[in-house]
C-alpha positions in Angstrom: -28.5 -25.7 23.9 -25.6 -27.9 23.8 -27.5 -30.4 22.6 -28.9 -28.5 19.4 -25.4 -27.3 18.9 -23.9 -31.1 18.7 -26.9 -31.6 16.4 -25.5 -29.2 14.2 -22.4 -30.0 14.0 -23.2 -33.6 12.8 -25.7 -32.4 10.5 -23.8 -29.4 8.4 -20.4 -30.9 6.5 -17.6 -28.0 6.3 -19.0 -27.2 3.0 -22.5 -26.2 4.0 -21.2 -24.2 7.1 -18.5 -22.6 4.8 -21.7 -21.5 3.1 -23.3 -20.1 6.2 -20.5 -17.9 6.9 -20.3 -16.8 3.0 -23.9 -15.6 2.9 -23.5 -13.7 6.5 -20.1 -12.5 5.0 -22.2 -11.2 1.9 -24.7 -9.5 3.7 -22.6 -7.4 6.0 -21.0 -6.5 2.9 -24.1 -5.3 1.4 -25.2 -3.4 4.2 -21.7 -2.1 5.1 -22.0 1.6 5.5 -20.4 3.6 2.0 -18.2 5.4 4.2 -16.3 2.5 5.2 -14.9 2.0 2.1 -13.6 5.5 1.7 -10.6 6.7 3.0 -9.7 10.8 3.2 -6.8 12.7 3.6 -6.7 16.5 4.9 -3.8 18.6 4.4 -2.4 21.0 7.4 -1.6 23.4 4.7 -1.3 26.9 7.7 1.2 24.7 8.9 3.3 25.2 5.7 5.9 27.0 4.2 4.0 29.7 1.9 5.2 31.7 -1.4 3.4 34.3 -3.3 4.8 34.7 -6.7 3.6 36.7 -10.0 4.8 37.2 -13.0 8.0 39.6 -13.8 7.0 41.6 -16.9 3.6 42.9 -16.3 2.7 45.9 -13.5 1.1 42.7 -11.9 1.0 43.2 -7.9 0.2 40.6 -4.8 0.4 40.9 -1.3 -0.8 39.1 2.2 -3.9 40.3 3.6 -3.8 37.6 5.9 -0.5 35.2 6.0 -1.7 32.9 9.1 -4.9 32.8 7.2 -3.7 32.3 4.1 -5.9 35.3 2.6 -4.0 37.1 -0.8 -4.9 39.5 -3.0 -4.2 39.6 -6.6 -4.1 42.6 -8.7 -3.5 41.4 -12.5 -2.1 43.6 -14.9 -4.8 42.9 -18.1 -2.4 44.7 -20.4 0.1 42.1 -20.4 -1.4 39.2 -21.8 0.4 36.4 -19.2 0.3 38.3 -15.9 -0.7 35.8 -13.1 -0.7 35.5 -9.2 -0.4 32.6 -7.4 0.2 30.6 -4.0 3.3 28.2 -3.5 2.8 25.3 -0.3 5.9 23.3 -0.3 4.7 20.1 1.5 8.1 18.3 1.6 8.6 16.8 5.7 11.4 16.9 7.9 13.0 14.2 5.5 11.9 16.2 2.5 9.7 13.5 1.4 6.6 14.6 -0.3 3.3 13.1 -0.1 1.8 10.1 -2.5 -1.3 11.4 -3.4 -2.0 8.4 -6.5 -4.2 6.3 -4.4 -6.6 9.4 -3.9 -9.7 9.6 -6.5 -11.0 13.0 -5.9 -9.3 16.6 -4.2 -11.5 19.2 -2.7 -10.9 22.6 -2.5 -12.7 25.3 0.1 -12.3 28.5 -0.5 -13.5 32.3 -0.6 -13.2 34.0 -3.6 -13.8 37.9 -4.6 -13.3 38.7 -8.0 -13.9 38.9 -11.7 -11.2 35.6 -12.8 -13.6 32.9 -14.6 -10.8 30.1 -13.4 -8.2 29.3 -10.9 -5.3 26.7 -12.2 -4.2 24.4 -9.3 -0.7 22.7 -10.1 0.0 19.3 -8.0 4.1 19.3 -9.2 5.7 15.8 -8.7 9.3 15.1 -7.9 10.9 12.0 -9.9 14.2 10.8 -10.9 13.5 10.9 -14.8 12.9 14.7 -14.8 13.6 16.5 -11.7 16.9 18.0 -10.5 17.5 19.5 -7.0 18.4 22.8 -8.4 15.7 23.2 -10.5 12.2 24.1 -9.0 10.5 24.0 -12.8 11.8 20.3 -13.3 9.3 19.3 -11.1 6.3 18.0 -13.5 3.2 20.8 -13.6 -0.2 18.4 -13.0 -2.5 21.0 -13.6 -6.5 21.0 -13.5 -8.6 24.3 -14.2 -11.7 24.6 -12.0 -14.4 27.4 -12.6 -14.9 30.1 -10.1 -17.7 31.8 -8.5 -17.8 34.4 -5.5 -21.2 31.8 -4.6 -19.2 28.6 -4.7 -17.1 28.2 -1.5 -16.5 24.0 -2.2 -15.1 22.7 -5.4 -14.9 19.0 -6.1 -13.0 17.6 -8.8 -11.4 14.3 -9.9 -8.2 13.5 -10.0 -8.6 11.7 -13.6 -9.3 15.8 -14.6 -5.1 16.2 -14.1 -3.2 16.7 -17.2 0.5 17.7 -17.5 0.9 21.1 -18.9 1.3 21.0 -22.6 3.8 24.1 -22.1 6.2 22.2 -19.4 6.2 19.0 -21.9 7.6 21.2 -24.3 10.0 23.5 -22.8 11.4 19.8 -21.1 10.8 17.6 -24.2 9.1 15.0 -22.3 9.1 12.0 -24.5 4.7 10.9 -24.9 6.1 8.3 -22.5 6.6 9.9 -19.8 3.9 13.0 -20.3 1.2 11.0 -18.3 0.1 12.8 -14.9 1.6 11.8 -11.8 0.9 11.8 -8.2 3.3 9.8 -6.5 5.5 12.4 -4.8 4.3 15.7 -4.8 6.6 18.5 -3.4 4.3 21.7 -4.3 0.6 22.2 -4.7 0.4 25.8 -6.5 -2.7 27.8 -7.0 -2.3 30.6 -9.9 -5.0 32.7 -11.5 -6.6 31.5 -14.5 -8.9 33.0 -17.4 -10.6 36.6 -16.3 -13.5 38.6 -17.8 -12.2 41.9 -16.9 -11.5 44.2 -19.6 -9.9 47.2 -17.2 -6.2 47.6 -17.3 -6.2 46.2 -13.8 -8.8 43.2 -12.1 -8.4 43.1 -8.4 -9.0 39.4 -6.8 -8.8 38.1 -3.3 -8.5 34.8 -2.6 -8.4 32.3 0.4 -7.8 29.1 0.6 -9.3 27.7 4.0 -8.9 23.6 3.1 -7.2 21.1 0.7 -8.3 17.3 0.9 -8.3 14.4 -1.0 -10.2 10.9 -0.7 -10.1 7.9 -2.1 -12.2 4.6 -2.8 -11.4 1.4 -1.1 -13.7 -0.4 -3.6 -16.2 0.7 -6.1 -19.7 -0.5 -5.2 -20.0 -1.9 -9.0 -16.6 -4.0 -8.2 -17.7 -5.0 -5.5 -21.0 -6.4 -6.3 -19.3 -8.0 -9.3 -16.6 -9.9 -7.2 -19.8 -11.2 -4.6 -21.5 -12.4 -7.5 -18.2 -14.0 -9.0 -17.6 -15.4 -5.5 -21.2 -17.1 -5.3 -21.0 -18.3 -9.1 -18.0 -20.3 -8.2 -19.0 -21.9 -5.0 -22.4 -22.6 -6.9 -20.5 -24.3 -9.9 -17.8 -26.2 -7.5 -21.0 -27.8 -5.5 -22.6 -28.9 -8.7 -19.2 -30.6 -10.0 -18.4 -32.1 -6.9 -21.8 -33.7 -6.5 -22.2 -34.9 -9.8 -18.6 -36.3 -9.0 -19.8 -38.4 -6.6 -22.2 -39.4 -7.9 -20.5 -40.8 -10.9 -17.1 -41.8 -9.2 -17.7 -45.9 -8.9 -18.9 -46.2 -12.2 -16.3 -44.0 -14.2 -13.8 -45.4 -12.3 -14.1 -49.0 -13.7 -14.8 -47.1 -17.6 -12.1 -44.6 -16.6 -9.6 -47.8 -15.9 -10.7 -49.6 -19.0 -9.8 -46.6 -21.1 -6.5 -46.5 -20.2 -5.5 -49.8 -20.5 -7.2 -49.5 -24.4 -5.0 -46.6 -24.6 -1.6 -48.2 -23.9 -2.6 -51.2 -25.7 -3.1 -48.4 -29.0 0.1 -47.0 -27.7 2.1 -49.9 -27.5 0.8 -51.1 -30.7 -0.2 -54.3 -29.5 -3.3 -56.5 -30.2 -4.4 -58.1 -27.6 -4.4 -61.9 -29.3 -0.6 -61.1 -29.3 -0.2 -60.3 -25.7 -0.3 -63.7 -24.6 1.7 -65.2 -27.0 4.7 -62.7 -27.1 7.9 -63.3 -24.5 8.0 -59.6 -22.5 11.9 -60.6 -22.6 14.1 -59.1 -25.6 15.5 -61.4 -27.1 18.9 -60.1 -28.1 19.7 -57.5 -24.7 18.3 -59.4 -21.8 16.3 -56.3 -20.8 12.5 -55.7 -20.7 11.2 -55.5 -24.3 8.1 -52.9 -25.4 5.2 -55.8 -23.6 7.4 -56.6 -20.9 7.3 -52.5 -19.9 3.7 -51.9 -20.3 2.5 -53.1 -17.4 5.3 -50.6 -15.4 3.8 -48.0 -17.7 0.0 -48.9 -16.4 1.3 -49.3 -12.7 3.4 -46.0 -13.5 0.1 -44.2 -15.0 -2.5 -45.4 -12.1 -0.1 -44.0 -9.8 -0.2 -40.8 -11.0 -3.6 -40.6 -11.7 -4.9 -41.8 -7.9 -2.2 -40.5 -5.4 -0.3 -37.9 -8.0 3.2 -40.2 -7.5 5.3 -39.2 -9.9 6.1 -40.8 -12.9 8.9 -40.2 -15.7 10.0 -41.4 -18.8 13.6 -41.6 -20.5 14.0 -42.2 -24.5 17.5 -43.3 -25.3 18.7 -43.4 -28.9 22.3 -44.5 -30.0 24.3 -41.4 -31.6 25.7 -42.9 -35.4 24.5 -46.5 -34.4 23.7 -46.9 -38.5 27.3 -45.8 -39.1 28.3 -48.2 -36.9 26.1 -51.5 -38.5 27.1 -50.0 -41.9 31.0 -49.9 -41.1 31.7 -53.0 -38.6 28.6 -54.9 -39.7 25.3 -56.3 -37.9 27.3 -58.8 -35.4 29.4 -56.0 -33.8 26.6 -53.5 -33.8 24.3 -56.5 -31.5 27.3 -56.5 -29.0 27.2 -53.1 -28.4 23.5 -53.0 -28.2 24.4 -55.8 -25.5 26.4 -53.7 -24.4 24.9 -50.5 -23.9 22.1 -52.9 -22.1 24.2 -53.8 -19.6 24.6 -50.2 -18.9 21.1 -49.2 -18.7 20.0 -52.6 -16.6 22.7 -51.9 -13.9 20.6 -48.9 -13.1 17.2 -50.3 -12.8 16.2 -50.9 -9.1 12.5 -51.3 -7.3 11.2 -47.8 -9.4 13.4 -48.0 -12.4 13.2 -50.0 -15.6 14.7 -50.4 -18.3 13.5 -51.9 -21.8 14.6 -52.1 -25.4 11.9 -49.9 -27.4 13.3 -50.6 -30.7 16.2 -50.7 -32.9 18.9 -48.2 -30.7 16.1 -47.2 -29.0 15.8 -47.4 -25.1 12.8 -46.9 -23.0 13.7 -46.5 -18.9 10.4 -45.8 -17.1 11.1 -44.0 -13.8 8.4 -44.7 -11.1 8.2 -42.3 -7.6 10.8 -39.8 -9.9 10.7 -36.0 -10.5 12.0 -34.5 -13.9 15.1 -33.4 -12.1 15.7 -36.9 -10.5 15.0 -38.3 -13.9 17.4 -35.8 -15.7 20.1 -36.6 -13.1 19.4 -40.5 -13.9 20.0 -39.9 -17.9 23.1 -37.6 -17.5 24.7 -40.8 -15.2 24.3 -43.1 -18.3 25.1 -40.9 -20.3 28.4 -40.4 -19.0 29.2 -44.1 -18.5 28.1 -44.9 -22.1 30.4 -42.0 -23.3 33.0 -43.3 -21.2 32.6 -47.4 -21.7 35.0 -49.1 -24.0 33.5 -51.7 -26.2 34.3 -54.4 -28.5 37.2 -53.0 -31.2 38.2 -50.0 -29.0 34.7 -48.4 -30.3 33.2 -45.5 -28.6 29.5 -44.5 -28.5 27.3 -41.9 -27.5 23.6 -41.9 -26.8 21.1 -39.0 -26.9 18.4 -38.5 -23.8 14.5 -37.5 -23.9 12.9 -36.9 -20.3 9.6 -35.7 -19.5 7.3 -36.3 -16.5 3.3 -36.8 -16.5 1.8 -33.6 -16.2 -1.2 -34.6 -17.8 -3.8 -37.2 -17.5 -2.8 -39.1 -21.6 0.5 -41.3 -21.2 1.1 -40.3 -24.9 1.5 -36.5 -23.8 4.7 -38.2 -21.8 6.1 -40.0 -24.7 5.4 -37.0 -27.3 7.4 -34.6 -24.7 10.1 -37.4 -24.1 10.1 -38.2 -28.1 10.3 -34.1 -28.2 13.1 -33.6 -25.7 15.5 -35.9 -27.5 14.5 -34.7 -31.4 15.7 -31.1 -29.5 18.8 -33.2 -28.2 19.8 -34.9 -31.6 19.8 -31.8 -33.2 21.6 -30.1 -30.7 24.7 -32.4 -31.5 23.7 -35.6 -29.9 25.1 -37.1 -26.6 23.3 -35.0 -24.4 20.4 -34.7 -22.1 17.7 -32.6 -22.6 14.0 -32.4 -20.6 10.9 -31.5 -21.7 10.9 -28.2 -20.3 14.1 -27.1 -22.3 13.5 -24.6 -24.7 17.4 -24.0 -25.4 20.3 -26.2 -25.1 22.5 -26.4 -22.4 25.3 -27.5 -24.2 25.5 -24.7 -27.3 28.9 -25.5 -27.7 29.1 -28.9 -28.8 30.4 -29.2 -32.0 27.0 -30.5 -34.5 27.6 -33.6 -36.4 25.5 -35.4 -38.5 23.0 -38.0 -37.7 
């Protein structure tokens, strides 16, 4: 035995026995017994406070025959067109709570019945905030169903989808449509009143007994059910055919997969590949990394990402007025401040952080093993010390940050979000920092000047 079981063990993977227990899983749930999924509630209603009640204007009379029984009888007055009887249970506890009966699907009523009424109106009235004050028994809302009766029919079944609210309480309240929906949630009285008769004497003499109230409920419809088994199956099926065919395929996409990328930073870079080997990855005028001398971080940065998920950001830096600048101290002053801000940027760079001129006033610093926030925190550091260097005349600059993070499997996602991020912080009024996931900016108050 021990033997067969070690045999098993090395010949299922996790997978396969994960199936094993899905299928045994499945056919208990298949065969499991309807009443399992059912839950019922029965209320003690001889335990409870009792009211019989009619109506004041008509020669409408009602009496116990029974009180511990909870047997009445009901003489209407057919002469006055709204005479009525009826049976008040207040079901409130000891901490005048009521009960929640919205979970419920279906209330049953047993009862015997002598008599000539057609219908009998039971009223489940909810307690709630919006409408009902303590010193008003009426605000409670009137959930009311009409069920047909026959002296033959002792057991009456009904939905709980059958509930309306009473047109006439919606309008002596003026409920808003809003809030005219029925509702179950904490019920204080369940009411039973006469309903429609056939009798055409002055007087139609009914006794009634109610001998049990109860409610059940569905767990899970079998339809639901069966749908969420087959949904189940359908995904373990699809995941199974993905993942082989993943394995199957892995070696060889991974050298076409690696390929690709590197085509697609080349495209990004716009670089051509006879060029590669001839240009310096050095800029010329800063010192710093210049757009060939950073693709490579950006491949490393990329693989990174792809294989292990390390994450990778990106920081777009742009001068704030760098044109006024050229235009009103000329080209020589605006290179020493593009020297300048440089500096800035390469005392920064460590093991994961580089810096490189992307063009013009334009900064690239590609942030290896760095979250968004990390990256964000970097950009509002140089930000600050650019705002606060001093440079060559007594001038002052400001620069503008994009930052984004790979999210997505295209580098040019990253540098669209980053590109995005610092369009958003430009117009915002410049020397600020702003991430791809801002969708307002954090500094509304900043006065807006022009680009």
């Amino acid at each position: 035995m021990r033997q067969i079981k070690s045999y098993l063990c090395r010949s299922l993977g996790s997978f396969e026995a994960a199936l094993i227990v899905l299928a045994i899983l499945s056919l208990a749930i298949v065969f499991l017994p309807k009443s399992w999924l059912v839950y019922s509630f029965t209320l003690d209603h001889k335990s409870l406070p009792t009211l019989l009640m009619k109506d004041s204007k008509g020669d409408t009379k009602v009496s116990w025959l029974d009180k511990q029984a909870q047997a009445w009888s009901c003489t209407l007055d057919m002469d006055y067109q709204n005479s009525y009887c009826s049976l008040l249970l207040t079901v409130l506890d000891e901490r005048w709570q009521g009960i929640d009966l919205s979970r419920f699907d279906q209330m049953r009523v047993r009862l015997n019945y002598k008599g000539e009424m057609k219908t009998l109106r039971v009223y489940l009235r909810n307690r709630h905030p919006r409408y009902f004050t303590a010193n008003d028994e009426m605000s409670t809302k009137y959930n009311m169903v009409e069920i047909s009766l026959s002296e033959n029919v002792t057991d009456i079944a009904f939905d709980m989808k059958n509930f309306k609210t009473a047109d006439w309480w919606i309008a002596q309240r003026n409920i808003p449509p809003k809030e005219s929906y029925p509702e179950f949630n904490d019920i204080i009285y369940i009411e039973f009143q006469t309903g429609t008769r056939n009798n055409k004497e002055k007087y139609s003499e009914n006794i009634i007994q109610v001998e049990e109230i109860s409610w059940k409920g569905q767990l899970i419809t079998d339809e639901l059910l069966y749908r969420i088994l087959a949904a189940i199956w359908i995904v373990v099926i699809i995941y199974r055919i993905i993942q082989k065919t993943a394995e199957l395929s892995s070696q060889l996409r991974k050298n076409q997969r690696y390929q690709e990328e590197l085509k697609s930073i080349n495209k990004l870079l716009n670089v051509k590949k006879e060029q590669l080997e001839a240009q310096a990855k050095t800029d010329h005028l800063t010192g710093i990394l210049n757009r060939l001398g950073i693709r490579q971080i950006l491949i490393e940065g990329f693989k990174s990402w792809k294989e292990k998920r390390i994450p990778f950001s990106l920081i777009i830096v742009d001068l704030d007025h760098f044109k006024n600048i050229n235009d009103t101290y000329g080209h020589d002053i605006g290179d020493k401040i593009l020297i300048a801000c440089a500096e800035v940027l390469k005392e920064k760079t460590n093991s994961d952080i580089f810096a490189s001129r992307w063009g013009g006033e334009e900064f690239l610093i590609a942030c290896k093993n760095t979250e968004l926030e990390s990256a964000r925190e970097i950009a509002e550091t140089l930000r600050i010390t650019l705002q606060n260097k001093s440079l060559d005349r007594g001038i002052k600059i400001t620069a503008s940050f994009g930052v984004s993070s790979l999210e997505v499997p295209f580098l040019t996602n990253a540098f669209k979000d980053a590109d995005e991020a610092l369009y958003r912080a430009k117009s915002w009024g410049r020397n600020q920092v702003v991430t791809a996931d801002q969708m307002v900016s954090p500094h509304n108050t900043r006065s807006k000047e022009e680009a």
